[in-house]
C-alpha positions in Angstrom: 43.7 -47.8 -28.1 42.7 -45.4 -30.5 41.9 -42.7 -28.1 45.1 -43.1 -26.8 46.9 -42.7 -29.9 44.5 -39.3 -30.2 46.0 -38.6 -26.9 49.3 -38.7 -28.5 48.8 -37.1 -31.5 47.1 -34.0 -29.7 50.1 -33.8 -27.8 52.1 -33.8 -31.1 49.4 -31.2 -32.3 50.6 -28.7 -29.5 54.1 -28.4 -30.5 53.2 -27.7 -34.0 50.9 -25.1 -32.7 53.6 -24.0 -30.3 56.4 -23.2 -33.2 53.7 -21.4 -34.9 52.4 -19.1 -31.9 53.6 -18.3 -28.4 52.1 -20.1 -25.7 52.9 -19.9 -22.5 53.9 -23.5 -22.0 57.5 -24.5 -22.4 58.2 -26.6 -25.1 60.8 -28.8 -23.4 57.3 -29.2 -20.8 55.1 -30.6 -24.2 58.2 -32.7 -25.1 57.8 -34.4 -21.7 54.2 -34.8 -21.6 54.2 -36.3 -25.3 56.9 -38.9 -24.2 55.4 -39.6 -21.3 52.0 -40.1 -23.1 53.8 -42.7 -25.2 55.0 -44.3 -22.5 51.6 -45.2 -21.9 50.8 -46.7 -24.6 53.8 -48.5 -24.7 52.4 -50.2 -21.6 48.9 -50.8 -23.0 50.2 -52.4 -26.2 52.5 -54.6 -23.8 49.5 -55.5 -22.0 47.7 -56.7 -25.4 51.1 -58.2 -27.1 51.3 -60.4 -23.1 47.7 -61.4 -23.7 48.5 -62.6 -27.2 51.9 -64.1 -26.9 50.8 -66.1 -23.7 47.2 -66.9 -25.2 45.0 -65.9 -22.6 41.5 -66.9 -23.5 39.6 -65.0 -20.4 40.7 -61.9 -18.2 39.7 -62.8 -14.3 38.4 -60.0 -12.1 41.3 -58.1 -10.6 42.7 -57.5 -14.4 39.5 -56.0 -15.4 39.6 -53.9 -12.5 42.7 -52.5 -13.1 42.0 -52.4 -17.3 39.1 -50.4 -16.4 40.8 -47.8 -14.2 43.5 -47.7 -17.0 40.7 -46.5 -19.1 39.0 -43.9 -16.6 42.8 -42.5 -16.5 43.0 -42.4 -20.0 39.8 -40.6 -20.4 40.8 -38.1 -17.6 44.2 -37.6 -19.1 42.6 -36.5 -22.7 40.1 -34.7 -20.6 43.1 -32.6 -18.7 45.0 -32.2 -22.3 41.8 -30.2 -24.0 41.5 -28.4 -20.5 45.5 -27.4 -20.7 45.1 -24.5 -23.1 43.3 -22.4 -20.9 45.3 -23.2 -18.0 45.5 -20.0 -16.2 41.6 -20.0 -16.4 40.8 -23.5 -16.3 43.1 -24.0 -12.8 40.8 -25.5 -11.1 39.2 -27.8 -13.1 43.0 -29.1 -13.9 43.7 -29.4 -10.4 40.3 -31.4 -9.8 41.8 -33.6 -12.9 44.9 -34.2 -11.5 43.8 -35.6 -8.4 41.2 -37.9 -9.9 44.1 -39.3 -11.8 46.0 -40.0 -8.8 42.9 -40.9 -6.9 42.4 -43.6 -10.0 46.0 -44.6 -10.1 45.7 -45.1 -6.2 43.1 -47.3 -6.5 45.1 -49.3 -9.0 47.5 -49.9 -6.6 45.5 -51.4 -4.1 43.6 -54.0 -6.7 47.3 -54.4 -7.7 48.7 -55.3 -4.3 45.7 -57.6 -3.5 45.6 -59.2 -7.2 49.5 -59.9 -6.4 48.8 -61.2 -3.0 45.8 -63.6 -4.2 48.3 -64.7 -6.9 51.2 -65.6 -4.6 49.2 -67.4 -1.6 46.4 -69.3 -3.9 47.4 -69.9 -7.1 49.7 -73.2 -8.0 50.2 -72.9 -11.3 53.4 -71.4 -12.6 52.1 -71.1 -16.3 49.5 -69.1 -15.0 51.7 -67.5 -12.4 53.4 -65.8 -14.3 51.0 -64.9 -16.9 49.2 -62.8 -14.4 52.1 -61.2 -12.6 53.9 -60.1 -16.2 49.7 -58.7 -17.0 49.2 -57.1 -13.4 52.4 -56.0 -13.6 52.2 -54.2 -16.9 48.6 -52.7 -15.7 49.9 -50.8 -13.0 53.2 -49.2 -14.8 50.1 -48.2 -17.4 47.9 -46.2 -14.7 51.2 -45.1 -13.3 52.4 -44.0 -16.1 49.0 -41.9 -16.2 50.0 -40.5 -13.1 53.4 -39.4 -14.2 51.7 -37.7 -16.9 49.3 -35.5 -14.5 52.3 -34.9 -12.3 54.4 -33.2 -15.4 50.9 -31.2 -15.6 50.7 -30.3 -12.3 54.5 -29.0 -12.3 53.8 -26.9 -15.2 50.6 -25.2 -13.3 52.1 -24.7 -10.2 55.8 -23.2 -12.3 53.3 -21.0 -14.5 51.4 -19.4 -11.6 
């Protein structure tokens, strides 16, 4: 969580370093990238406030699945913020980024689709029911919230070459 809020206050860092110099990024584009970066940790603190509030004493498989590729986005997303700077000679390596955050955030979806699945056609509990649909739920808006974030990159590359 902490990184995240790093994440977010690099992102705040930028547009103090953009009203002091000229970059060549928009500020309306850092505005966006900063909200969406709060976005996602909106969702992870939802994630820990549902855990809490609904007293889950163990995460099961498919959760920690998708907790850990909300993670490995995370960690790509800080990742393609340091690398932004130098866009125009970093290109590449922002455009690998991007697509390992979508590659991540696809393979979310999939452990998100087949958590949902298992949920609806096995389990019988309705406590539990919707414990894990409001916790898978929130997961995936998290890693595609990471996504939306890469995507606002990935329109300011292609618009600034």
């Amino acid at each position: 969580m902490s990184f995240l809020l790093g994440l977010y206050e690099f992102a705040k860092n930028i547009i103090l370093y953009q009203e002091a110099f000229i970059t060549p990024i928009d500020r309306s584009d850092i505005v966006e990238i900063i909200k969406e970066i709060e976005n996602i940790t909106d969702s992870i603190d939802s994630v820990a406030n549902i855990t809490h509030m609904m007293c889950v004493s163990h995460v099961n498989e498919s959760a920690q699945t998708l907790m850990g590729f909300v993670v490995d986005a995370c960690v790509k997303l800080e990742e393609l913020m340091k690398t932004l700077k130098n866009f125009k000679k970093e290109f590449k390596k922002i455009n690998d980024l991007i697509i390992e955050i979508n590659n991540i955030e696809e393979a979310g979806d999939k452990v998100y689709f087949t958590a949902m699945r298992n949920l609806f056609q096995y389990e019988t509990d309705a406590k539990k029911i919707i414990i894990w649909q409001r916790l898978y739920d929130q997961l995936e808006s998290a890693l595609d919230k990471c996504e939306d974030v890469a995507d606002i990159v990935q329109k300011i590359i292609v618009s600034k070459t």
